[in-house]
N, C-alpha and C positions, 0 to 999 in steps of 0.2 A: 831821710824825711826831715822837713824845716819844721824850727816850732812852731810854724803857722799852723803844720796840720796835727799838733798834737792841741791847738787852742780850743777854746770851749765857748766862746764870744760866737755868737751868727749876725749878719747883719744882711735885713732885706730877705732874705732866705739861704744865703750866701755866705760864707765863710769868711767871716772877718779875719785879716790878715794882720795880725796884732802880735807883738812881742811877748812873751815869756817874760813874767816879774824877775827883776833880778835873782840871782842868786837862786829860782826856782827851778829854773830851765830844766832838772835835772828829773822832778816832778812825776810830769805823765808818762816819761817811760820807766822810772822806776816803779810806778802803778801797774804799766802792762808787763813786766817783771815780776813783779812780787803777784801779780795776779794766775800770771802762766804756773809759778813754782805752785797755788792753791790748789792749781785745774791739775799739776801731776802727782799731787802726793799719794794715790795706791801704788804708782811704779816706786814712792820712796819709802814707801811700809814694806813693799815690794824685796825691794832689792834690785830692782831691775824693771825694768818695761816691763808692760804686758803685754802677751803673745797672743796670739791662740795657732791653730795647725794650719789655716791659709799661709799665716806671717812668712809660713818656711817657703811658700811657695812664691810668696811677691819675692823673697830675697834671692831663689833662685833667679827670676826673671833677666836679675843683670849679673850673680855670681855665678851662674851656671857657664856662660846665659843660653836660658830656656822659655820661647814661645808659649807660654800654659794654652792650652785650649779654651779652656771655661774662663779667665783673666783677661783687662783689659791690661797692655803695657804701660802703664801708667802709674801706679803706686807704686811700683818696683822700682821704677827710675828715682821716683821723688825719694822714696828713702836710699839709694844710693845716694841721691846729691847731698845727704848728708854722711852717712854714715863713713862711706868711701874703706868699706872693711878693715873700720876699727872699733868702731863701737856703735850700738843701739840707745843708747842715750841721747845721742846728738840727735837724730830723728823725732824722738820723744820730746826736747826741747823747742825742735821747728814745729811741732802739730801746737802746742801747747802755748807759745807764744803768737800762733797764727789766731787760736782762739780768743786770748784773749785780747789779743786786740783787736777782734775781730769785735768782742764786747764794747769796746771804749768807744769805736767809732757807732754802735750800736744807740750807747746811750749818748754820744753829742748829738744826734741826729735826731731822737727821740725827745731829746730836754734840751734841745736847743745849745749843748755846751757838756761836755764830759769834766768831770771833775777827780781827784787821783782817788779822795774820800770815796764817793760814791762806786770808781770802779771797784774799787779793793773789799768795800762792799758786796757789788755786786758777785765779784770770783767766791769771795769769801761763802755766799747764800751758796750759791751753785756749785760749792765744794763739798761744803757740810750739807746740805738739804735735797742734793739732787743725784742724777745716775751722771752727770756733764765729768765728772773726773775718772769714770771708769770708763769714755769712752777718748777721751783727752790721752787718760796713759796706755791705750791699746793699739799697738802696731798694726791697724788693718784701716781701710776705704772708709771706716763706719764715721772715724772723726768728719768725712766730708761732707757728710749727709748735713747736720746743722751747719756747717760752713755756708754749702750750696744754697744754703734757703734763705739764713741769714744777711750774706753778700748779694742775690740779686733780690730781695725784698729790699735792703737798703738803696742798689741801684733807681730800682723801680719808681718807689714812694719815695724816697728820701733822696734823690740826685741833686735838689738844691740847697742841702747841706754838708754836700761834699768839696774837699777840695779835687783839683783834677787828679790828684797824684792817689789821693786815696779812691776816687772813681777807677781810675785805672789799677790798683792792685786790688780790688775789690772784684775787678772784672777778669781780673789774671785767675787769680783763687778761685774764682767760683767756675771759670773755664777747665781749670786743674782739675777740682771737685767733682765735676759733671761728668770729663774724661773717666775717674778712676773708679767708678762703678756701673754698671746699667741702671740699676736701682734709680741713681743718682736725675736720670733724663726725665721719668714720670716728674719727678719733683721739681725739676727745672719749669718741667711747661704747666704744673700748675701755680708755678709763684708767678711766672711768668702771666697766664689766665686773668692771675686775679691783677695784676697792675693794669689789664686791660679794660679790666672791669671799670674800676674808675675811673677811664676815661684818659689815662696819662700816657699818650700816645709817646712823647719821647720818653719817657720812662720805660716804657715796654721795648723800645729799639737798644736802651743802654743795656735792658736788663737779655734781651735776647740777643746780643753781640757773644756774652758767652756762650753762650749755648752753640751758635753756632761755629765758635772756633773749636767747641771744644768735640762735634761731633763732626770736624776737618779732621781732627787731631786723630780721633781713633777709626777714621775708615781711612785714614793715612797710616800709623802703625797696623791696623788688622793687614790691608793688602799687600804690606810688608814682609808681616811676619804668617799671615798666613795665604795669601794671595788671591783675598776676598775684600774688596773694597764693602764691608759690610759691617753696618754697627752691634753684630753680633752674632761673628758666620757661626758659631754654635747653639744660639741660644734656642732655639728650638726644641734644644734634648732638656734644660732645663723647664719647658712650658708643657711638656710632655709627661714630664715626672710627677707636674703639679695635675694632670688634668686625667691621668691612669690612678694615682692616689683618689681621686674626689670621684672618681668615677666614670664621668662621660668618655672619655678617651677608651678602658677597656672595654666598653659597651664597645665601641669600634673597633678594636681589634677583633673581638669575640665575632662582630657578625661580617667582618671581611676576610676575616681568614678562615683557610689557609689562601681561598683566591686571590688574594691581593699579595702574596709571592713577600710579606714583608718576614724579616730577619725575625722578629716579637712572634710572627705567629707560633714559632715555636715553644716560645712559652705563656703561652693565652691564657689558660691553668692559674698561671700562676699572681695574674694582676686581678686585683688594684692590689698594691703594697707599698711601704711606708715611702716618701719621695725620696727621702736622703738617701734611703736604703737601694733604691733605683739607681738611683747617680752614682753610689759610694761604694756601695757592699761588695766585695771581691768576689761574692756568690752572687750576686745580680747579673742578669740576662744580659746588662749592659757592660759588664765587664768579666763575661765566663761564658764561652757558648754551649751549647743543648751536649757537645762532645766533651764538656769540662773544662777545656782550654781556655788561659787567658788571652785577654782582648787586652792588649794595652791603647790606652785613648778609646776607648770603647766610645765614651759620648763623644768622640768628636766623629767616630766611624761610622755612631746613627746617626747622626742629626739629619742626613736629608731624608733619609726616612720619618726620621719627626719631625719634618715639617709638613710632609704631607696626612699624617697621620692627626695632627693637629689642627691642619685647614681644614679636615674632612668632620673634624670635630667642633668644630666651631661652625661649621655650615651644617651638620644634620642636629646637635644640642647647645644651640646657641644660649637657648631662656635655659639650661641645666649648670651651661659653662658663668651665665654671671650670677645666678645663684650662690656658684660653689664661692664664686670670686667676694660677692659682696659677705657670704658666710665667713670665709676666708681672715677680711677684712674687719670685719666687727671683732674677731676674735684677736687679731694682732693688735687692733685699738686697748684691748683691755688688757693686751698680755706687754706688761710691763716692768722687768724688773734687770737686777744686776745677779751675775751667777753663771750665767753659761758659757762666758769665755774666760774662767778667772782659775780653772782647775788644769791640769797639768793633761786632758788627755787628750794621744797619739803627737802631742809635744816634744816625746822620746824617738820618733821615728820620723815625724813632718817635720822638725823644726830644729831638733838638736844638729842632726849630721851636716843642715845647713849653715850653722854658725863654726861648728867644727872643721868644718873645711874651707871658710870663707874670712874668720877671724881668728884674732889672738887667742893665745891661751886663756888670757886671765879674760877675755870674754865669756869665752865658754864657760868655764870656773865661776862665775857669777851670775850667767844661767841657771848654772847647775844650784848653787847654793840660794838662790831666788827663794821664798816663797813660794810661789806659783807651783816650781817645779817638784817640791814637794811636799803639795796640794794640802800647805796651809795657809794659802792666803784667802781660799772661802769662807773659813770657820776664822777666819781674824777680822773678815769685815761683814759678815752677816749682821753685827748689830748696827748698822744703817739701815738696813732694807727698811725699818717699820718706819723710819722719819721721811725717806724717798715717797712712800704710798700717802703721808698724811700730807706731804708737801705739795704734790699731784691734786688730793682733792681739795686741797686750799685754791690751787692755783686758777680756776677756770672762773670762780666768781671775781677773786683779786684781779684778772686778766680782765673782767670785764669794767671792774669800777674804773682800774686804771683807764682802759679804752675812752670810756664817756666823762673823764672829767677831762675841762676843759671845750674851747671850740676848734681847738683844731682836726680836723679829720683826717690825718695822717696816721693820728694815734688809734683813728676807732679801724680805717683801713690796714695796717698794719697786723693788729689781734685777728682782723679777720682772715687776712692772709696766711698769719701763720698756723691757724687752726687748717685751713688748707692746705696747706702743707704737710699738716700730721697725717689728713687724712688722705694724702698723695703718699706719703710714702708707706702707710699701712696696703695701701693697695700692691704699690709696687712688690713690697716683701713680701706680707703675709699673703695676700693676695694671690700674687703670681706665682709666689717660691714657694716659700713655708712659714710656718709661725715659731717664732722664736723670740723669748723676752729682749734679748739684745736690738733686733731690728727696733723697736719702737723706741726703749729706753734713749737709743743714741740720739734722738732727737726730740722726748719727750719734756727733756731739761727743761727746753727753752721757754717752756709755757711758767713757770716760776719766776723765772729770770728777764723775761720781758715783762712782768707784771709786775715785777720789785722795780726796775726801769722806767718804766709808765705812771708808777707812785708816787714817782719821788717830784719832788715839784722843780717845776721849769727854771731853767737858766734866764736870769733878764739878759735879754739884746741890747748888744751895743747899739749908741746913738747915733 
């Protein structure tokens, strides 16, 4: 990267191509340095990254290597191309450093010109005041979730503040991002939506370049690895779990079977029950049949029966099924906090054997001596939680002053976007999947953090 694109000068709308003060040069990356070490410090109270019991399963994906069914291949690879089985630290470093300068180009875009002050700043708010470092140091997809929103909303509104080099890793990341989750595509096409809204036709083609590489990307590894050119040859069993828990889906099983010859009807009885518990439970119908035997890859051996079990469900309770959704959705809106991936369980069985047999000793060994691992690093950072909730409700009135001062309407479009955003991915998770405080938290940072951005007053343009 030249120091043209760590400058903070715009000129015309365009990136002024200006030198580094002497003897400064060293400046703004030392800012997106010391700003990444702010965004990881629970892995350094830690002892180590945060896990949770997916982790073990992206690290299978390339130390196995194993095809997961329910997994996109794609975080797996990313944290090998760091890690390379030797340590989880170095991955920890690339999410952490991707954010925060994910931040810097954030705020030269916004204010016209990033400054080291202000980002150091800015990491410094969003370490102390936000949930953005618990999901900065946790080894799972979630870090992508504000990457994805934040890189093509920058695309989008902000393409004539970019230089090309940062347009293009901006479009690389958010293609990565979109790739390593499902979740991830809701949220693409409404940041995407809303660039269209106002009108920024080539805005909307920069900002949907990712999108489309990156939904190349995984109906290229699915029909690889599972020999379905399909952006989610399982997902089905997931949209099934969400919609037998809420209800309209067992209505459907209950009044077509046993006629409808499906594998469920044997246990009719037994639904609606908890989703996770559907997916997960080694006593769930989807992983134990009516004879007690296990199913290994159970959801991937229903899914075609939950697909049609689910199209029949959305064609006979449609006004039931977005009920549940928008119910769904309100409640993942408010459900916001840090805590549910920060305790050590099934850690010992999802996640240990995988570093045990993929890394060093003294990997392990560090693991093992972690925090996390024995589950005190909840009750060491519980006293945040109250400043995360006051910071939340400060955030949406400060998100607006910021928005309206000034005349530029980049800044009021931008707040508008990313409130869209929040409420894209509340649907995606809580919505679709389940509610759980981590899905919103991971992106709920950003409504603090662009409002302390949006505050601060503008950069003067060079002449």
């Amino acid at each position: 990267m030249s120091c043209a694109s760590w400058r903070g000068d715009v000129t015309g709308g365009r990136p002024a191509v200006t030198a580094a003060p002497a003897g400064r040069w060293w400046a703004a990356p030392a800012a997106v340095v010391a700003g990444a070490v702010l965004l990881a410090w629970p892995a350094l109270l830690n002892g180590y990254p945060l896990v949770f019991s997916d982790t073990g399963g992206f690290l299978h994906q390339t130390t196995g290597p194993l095809m997961l069914w329910d997994k996109p291949w794609i975080y797996g690879p990313f944290l090998h191309l760091f890690h390379w089985r030797t340590t989880l630290w170095l991955p920890l470093a690339a999410q952490a450093l991707v954010v925060s300068h994910l931040l810097w180009v954030t705020q030269s875009v916004l204010r016209g010109g990033a400054t080291p002050g202000a980002h150091v700043a800015a990491c410094t708010v969003a370490a102390a005041l936000t949930a953005a470092p618990f999901t900065v140091a946790l080894l799972m997809p979630d870090v992508f979730a504000p990457v994805v929103l934040l890189a093509l909303l920058l695309l989008g509104l902000g393409g004539g503040g970019l230089t090309r080099g940062e347009a293009a890793w901006l479009g690389g990341i958010a293609a990565l991002g979109i790739a390593a989750h499902p979740a991830h595509l809701p949220l693409a096409l409404a940041a995407i939506g809303m660039v269209l809204v106002t009108g920024r036709w080539r805005g909307a083609v920069r900002a949907a370049l990712p999108l489309a590489a990156a939904v190349a990307l995984v109906l290229a590894t699915n029909a690889v690895g599972h020999g379905r050119a399909a952006l989610s040859p399982h997902g089905a069993t997931f949209l099934l779990a969400r919609l037998q828990a809420d209800g309209p889906a067992t209505e459907v099983i209950r009044a077509q079977c046993p006629a409808a010859g499906w594998y469920l009807c044997a246990f009719a009885d037994r639904f609606p029950m908890d989703s996770q518990t559907f997916l997960w439970s080694p006593e769930s119908p989807v992983n134990r049949d009516a004879a007690g035997q296990a199913r290994f890859l159970g959801g991937a051996m229903i899914s075609r029966e939950a697909a049609e079990i689910v199209a029949e469900t959305l064609r006979t309770y449609s006004a039931d099924v977005a009920g549940a959704i928008l119910r769904n959705t309100l409640a993942q809106i408010a459900t916001i906090s840090i805590g549910d991936t920060l305790t050590s369980h099934n850690l010992a069985t999802a996640l240990r054997p995988r570093i045990a047999e993929a890394f060093p000793g003294m990997e392990l060994a560090a693991f093992d001596d972690a925090l996390q691992a024995r589950d005190a690093l909840l009750p060491a950072v519980a006293w945040v939680v109250p400043a995360h909730l006051v910071t939340l409700i400060l955030a949406l009135p400060l998100l607006a002053v910021g928005a309206l001062r000034g005349s530029d309407p980049l800044r009021r479009w931008f707040a508008l976007a990313l409130l869209a955003g929040l409420v894209a991915n509340a649907v995606a998770t809580g919505g679709l999947s389940g509610v759980f405080p981590r899905y919103q938290a991971r992106i709920a940072w950003l409504l603090p953090v662009v409002a302390m951005l949006l505050l601060l007053p503008p950069r003067r343009r060079s002449a």
